[in-house]
C-alpha positions as a Markdown table, in Angstrom:
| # | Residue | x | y | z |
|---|---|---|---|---|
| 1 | Unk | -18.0 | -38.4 | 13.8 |
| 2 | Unk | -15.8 | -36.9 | 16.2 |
| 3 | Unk | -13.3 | -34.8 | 14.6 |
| 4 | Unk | -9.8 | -36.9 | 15.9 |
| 5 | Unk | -11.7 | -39.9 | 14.6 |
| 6 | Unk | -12.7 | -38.2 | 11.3 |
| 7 | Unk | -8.7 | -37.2 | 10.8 |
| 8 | Unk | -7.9 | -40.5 | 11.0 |
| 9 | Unk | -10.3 | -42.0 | 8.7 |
| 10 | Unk | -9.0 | -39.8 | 6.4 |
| 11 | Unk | -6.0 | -40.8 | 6.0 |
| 12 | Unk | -6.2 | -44.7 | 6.1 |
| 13 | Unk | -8.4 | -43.7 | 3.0 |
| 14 | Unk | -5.2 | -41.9 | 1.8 |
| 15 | Unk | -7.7 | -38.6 | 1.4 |
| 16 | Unk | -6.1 | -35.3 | 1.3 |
| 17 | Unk | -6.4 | -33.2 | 4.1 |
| 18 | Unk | -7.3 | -29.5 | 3.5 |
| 19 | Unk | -4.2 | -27.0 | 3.8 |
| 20 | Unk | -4.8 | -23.3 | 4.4 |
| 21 | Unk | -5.2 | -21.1 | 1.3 |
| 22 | Unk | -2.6 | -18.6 | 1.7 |
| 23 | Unk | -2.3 | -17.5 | -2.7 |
| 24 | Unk | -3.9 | -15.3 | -4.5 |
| 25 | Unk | -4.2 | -14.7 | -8.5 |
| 26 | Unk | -4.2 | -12.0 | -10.6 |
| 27 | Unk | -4.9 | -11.5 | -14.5 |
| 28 | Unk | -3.0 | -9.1 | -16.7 |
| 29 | Unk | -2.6 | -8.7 | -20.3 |
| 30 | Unk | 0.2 | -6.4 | -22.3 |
| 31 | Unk | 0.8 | -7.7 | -25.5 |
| 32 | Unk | 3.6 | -10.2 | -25.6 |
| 33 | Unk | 3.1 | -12.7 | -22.6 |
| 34 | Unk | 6.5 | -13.5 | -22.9 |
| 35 | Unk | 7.1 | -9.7 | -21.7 |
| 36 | Unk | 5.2 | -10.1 | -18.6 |
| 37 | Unk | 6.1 | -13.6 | -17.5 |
| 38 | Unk | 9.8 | -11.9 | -15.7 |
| 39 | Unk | 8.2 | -8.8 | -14.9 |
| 40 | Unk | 6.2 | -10.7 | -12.3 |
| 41 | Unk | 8.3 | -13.7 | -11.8 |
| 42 | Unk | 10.9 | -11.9 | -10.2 |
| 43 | Unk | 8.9 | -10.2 | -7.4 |
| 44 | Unk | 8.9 | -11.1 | -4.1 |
| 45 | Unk | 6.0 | -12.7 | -2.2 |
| 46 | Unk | 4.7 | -14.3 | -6.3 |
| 47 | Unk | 5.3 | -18.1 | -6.4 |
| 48 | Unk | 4.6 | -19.0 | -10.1 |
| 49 | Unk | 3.6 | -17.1 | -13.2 |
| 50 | Unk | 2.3 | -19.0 | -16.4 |
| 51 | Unk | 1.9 | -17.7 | -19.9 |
| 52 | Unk | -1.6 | -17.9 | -21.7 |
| 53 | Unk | -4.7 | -16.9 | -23.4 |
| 54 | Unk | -7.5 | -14.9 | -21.6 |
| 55 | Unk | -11.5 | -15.4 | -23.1 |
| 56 | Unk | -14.3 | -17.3 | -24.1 |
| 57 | Unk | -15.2 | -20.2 | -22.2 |
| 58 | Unk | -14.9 | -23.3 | -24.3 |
| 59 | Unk | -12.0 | -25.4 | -25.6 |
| 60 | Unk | -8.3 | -24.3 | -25.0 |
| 61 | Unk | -7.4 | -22.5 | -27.9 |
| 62 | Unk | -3.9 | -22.8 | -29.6 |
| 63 | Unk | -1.3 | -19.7 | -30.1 |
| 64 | Unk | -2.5 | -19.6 | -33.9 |
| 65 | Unk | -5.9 | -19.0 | -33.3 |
| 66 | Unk | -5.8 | -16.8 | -30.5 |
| 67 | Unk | -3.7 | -14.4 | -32.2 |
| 68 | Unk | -5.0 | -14.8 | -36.1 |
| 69 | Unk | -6.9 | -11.5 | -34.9 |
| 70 | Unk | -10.2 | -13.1 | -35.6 |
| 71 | Unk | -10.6 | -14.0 | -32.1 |
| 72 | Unk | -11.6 | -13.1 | -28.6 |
| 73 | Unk | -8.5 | -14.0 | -26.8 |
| 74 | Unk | -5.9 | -12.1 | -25.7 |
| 75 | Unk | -2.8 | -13.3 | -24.9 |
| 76 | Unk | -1.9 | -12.8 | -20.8 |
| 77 | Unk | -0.4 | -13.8 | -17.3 |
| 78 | Unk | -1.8 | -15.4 | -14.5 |
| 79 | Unk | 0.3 | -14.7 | -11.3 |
| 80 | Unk | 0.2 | -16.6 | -8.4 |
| 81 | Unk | 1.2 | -14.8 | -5.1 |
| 82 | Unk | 1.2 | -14.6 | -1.7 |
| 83 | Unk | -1.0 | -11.6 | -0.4 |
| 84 | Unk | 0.4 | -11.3 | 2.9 |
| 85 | Unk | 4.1 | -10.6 | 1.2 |
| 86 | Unk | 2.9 | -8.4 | -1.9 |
| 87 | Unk | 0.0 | -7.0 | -2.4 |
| 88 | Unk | -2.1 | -6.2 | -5.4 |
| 89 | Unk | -1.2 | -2.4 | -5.6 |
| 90 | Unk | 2.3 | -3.8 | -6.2 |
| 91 | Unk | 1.3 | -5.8 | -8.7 |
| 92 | Unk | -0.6 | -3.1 | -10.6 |
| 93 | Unk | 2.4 | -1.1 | -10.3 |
| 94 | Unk | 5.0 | -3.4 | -11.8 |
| 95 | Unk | 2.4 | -3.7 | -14.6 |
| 96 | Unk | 2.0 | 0.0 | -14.9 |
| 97 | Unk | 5.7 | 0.5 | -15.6 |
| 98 | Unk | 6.2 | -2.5 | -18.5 |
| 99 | Unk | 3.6 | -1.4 | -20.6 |
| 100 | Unk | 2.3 | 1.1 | -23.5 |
| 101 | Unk | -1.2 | 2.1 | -21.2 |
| 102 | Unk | -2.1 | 4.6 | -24.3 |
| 103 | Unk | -2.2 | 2.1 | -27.0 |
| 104 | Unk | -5.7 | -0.1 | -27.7 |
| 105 | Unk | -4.5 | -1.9 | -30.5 |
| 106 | Unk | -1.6 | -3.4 | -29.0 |
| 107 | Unk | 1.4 | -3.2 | -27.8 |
| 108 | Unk | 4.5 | -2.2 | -29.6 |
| 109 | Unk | 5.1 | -4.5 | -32.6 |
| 110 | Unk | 3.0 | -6.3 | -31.9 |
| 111 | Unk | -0.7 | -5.5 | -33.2 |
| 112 | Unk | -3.8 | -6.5 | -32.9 |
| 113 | Unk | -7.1 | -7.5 | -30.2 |
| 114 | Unk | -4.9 | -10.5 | -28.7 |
| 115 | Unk | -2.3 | -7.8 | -27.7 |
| 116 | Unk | -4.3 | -5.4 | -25.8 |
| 117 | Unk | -3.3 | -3.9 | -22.2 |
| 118 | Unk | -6.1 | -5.4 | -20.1 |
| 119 | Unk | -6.3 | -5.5 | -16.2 |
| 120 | Unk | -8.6 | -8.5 | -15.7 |
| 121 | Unk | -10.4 | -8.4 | -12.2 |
| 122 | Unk | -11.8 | -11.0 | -9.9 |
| 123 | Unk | -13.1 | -9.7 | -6.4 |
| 124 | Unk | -14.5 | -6.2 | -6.0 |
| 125 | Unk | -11.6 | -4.9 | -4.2 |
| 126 | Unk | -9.6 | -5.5 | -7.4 |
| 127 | Unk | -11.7 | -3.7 | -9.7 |
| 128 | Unk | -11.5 | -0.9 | -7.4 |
| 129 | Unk | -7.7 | -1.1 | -7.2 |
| 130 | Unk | -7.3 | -1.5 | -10.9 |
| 131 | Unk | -9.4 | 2.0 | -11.1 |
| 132 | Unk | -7.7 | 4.1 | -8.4 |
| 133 | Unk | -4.6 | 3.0 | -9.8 |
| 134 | Unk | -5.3 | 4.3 | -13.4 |
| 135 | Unk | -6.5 | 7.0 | -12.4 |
| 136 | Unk | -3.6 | 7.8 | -10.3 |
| 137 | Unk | -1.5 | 7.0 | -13.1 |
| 138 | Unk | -3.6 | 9.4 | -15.2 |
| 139 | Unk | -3.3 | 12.3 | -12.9 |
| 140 | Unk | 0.5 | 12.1 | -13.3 |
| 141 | Unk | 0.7 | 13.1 | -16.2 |
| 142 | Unk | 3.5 | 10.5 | -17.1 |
| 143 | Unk | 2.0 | 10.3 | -20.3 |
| 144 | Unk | 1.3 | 12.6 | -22.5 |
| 145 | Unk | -1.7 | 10.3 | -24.6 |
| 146 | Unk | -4.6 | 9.8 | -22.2 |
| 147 | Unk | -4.3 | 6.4 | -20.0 |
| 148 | Unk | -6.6 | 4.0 | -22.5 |
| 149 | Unk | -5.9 | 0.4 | -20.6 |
| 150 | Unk | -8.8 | -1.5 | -20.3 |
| 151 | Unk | -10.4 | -2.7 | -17.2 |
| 152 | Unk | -12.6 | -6.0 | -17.1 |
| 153 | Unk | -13.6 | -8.8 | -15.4 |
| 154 | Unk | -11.6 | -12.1 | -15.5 |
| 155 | Unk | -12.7 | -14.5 | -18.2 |
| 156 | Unk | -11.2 | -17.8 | -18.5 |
| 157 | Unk | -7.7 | -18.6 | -19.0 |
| 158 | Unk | -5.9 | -21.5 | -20.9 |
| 159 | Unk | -2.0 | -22.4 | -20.7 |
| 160 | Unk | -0.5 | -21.7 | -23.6 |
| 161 | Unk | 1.7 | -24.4 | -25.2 |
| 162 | Unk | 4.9 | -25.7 | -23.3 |
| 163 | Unk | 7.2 | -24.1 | -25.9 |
| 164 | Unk | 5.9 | -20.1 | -24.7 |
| 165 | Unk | 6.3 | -21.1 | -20.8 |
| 166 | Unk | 9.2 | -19.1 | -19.1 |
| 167 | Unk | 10.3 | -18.5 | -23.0 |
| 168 | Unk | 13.1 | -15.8 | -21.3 |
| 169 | Unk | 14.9 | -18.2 | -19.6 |
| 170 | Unk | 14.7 | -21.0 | -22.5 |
| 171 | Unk | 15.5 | -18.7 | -25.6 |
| 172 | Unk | 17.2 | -15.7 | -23.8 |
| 173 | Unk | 19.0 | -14.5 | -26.8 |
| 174 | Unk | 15.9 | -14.5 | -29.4 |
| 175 | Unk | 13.9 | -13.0 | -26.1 |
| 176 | Unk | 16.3 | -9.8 | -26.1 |
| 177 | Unk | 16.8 | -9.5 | -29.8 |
| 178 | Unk | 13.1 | -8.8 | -29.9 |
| 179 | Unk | 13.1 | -6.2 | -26.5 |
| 180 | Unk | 15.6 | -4.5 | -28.1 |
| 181 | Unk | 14.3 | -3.7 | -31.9 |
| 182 | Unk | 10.7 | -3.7 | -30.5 |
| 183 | Unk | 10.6 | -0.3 | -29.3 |
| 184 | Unk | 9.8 | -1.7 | -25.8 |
| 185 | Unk | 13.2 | -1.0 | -24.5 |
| 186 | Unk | 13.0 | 2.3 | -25.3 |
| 187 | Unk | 9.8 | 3.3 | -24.9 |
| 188 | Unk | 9.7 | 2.0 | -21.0 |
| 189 | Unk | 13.2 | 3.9 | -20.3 |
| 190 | Unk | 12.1 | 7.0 | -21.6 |
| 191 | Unk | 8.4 | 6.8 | -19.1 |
| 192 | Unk | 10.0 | 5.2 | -16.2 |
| 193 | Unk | 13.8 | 6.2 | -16.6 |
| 194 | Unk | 14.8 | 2.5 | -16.9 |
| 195 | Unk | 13.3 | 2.0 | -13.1 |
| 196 | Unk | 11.2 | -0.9 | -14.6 |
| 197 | Unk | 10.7 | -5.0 | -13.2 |
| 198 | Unk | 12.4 | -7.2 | -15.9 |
| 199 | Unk | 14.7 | -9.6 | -15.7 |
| 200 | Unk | 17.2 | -7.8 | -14.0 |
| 201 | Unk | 17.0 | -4.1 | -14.0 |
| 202 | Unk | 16.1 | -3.4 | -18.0 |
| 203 | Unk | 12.4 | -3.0 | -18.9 |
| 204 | Unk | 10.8 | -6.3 | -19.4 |
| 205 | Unk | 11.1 | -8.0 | -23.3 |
| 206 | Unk | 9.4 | -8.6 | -26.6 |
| 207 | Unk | 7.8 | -11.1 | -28.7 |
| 208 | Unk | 6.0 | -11.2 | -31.7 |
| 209 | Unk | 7.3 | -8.4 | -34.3 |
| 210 | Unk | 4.9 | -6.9 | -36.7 |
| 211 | Unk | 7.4 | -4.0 | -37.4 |
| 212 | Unk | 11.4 | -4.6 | -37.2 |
| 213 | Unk | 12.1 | -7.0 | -35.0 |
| 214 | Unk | 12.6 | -10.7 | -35.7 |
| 215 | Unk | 9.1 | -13.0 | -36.9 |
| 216 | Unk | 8.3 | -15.2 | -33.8 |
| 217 | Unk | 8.3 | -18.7 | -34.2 |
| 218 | Unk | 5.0 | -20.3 | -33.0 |
């Protein structure tokens, strides 16, 4: 079928035509998805970013199970963005500079396997981006723990529930009570001298409090 004729078959069928792919995704986790929701939110060239749970193929799990500990999810961000307006290295680096990269059981107050610091890959290039960039980091001697972050390929991802989706914006006050007793605040401004992506110029926030700050609700 010629291809003029083929265009407009389509659309007295009301088919959708294909639209160039011009996004990209990327996978991180760093404890409390609510902290890295506005890290990467704010940047230019991301469209969208959306809280959830990294793992296991299977049914969606809830916020309950994937954080009981038992589990093999890990709470995370997936960030849509535009490649030819921010690049991956960019992304890496506002990651870098809002998390604790020489902790393994979590971040912060918040403890435990669903709060690792995990840079999930997809396409070769990315695993090899992830690695020079650690290593990088490594060699700066920012730090003076060695750089522990883990570096895997991307397992599935589920949504979390509506009520941890841009949680910042909707509970602003209970999201900054928690960055500020978590220790996140000032852990991040003693690394990075307060240079960090939040929302606004601070480091980015908190969430669930094993230590001083507030309980999370669920």
């Amino acid at each position: 079928m010629p291809f003029a004729v083929s265009l407009l078959a389509s659309a007295l069928l009301g088919a959708a035509l294909p639209t160039p792919i011009d996004t990209a995704t990327a996978l991180f986790a760093g404890g409390s998805f609510w902290c890295l929701e506005p890290v990467f939110e704010g940047l230019p060239g991301v469209d969208s970013v959306q809280t959830g749970y990294a793992g296991p193929a299977g049914a969606a799990p809830g916020f309950d199970q994937a954080t009981a500990g038992t589990s093999a999810y890990v709470e995370a961000v997936k960030v849509w963005y535009h490649p030819k307006r921010i690049g991956y290295a960019a992304l890496l680096d506002a990651y870098w500079r809002n998390i604790d990269p020489t902790r393994v059981d979590g971040q912060f107050t918040d403890v435990g396997s669903a709060y690792r610091a995990i840079i999930y890959y997809g396409p070769p290039a990315e695993l090899k981006s992830a690695e020079a960039s650690r290593k990088r980091l490594s060699k700066s001697k920012r730090f003076a723990k060695p750089i522990v972050t883990e570096i895997q390929p991307a397992p599935s991802f589920f949504p979390a529930e509506a009520e941890h989706q841009d949680y910042y914006r909707k509970s602003a006050g209970r999201y900054h009570a928690y960055y500020e007793f978590s220790g996140r605040k000032e852990f991040l401004g003693k690394a990075w001298g307060g240079k960090t992506k939040s929302t606004g110029a601070k480091p980015a926030a908190l969430e669930r409090g094993h230590g001083p700050a507030p309980a999370r609700a669920p």
